[in-house]
N, C-alpha and C positions, 0 to 999 in steps of 0.2 A: 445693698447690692454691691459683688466686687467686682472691680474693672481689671481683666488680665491685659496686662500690653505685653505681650511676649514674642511679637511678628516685626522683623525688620522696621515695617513703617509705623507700627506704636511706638517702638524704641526713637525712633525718630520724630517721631508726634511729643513726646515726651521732652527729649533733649532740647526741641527749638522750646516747649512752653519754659523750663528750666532758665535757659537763657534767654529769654523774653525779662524773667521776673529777677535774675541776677543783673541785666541792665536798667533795668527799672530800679531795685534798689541801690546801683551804683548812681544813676543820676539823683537819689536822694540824700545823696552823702555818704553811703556806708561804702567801707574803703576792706578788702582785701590784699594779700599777698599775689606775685606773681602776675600773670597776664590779665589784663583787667578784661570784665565780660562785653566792652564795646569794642576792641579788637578782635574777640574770640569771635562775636556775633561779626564783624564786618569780612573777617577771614574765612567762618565758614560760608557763610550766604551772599556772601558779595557787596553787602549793601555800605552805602557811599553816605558820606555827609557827617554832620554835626551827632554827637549824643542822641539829641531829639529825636532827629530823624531818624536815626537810624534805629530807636525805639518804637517809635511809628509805622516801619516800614517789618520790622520783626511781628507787631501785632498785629498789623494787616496780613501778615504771612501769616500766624496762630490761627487768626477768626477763620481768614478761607478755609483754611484744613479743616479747622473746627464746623463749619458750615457744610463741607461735604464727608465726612463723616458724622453727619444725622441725615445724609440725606437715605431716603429711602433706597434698595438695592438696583429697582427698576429704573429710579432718575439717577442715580450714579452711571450706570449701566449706558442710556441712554447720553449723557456729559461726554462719557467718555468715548463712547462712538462716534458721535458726532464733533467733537475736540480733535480725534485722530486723525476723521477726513480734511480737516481743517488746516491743520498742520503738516501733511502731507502735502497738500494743494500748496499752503505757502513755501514750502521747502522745492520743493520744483518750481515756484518762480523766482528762488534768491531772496525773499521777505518775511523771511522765519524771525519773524518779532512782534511783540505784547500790541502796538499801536496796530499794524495790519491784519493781528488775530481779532482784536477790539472791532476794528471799523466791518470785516469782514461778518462778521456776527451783528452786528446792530442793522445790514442790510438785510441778513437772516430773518431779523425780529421783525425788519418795516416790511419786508414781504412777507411776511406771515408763514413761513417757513418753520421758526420757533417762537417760543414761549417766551415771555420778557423771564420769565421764573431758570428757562431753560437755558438763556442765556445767560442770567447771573451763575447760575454751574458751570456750563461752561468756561466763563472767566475764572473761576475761583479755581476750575482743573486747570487749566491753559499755567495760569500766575503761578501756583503750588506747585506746577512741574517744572517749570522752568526754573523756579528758586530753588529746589532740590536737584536737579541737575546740575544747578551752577556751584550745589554744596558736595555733588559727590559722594562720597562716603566718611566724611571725616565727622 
């Protein structure tokens, strides 16, 4: 079977797994010309710290993507509806961040409002947007 990635966010799907695997073989020693792939990855996505981490922090960015793209069309659907009220609500209290979207969702869950499943979507839409908004278009 062929996989077409031909839509803004395949192109994009693609490029962060790219530099996922070009940091991953630079922290194995293999050395390139030019801008090395732990700058490109800290430049475009923001992410902070050592080599390591910042490999860690790029595959935790891959898997999420990777996790809601298999998600079925109906719990995508539903992440993102429910992400948006969410986000909404933090951004008119001045708390539009990862820690206040986290706590506000695990209240969600212990009332039984959602799904622990629906909450892991959540998360992984919340985390993957804001890491792509912080990357912009580059």
């Amino acid at each position: 079977m062929t996989m077409m990635f031909d839509t803004p966010d395949d192109i994009a799907f693609v490029r962060a797994c790219s530099r996922k695997g070009a940091l991953s073989l630079e922290l194995k020693g293999m050395k390139k010309r030019g801008q090395t792939a732990y700058s490109i990855v800290k430049e475009v996505y923001g992410f902070r710290g050592t080599r390591t981490s910042v490999l860690e922090d790029i595959t935790e960015f891959v898997e999420a993507w990777l996790r809601l793209r298999k998600l079925p069309p109906e719990d995508y659907e539903f992440a993102t509806k429910a992400t948006q009220v969410q986000v909404e609500y933090l951004k008119e209290l001045g708390k539009f961040n990862q820690p206040h979207f986290e706590a506000i969702i695990a209240d969600g869950e212990a009332d039984g409002h959602i799904t622990h499943k629906q909450r892991q979507n959540m998360s992984d839409l919340f985390y993957v947007s804001i890491v792509r908004q912080n990357a912009g278009n580059r």
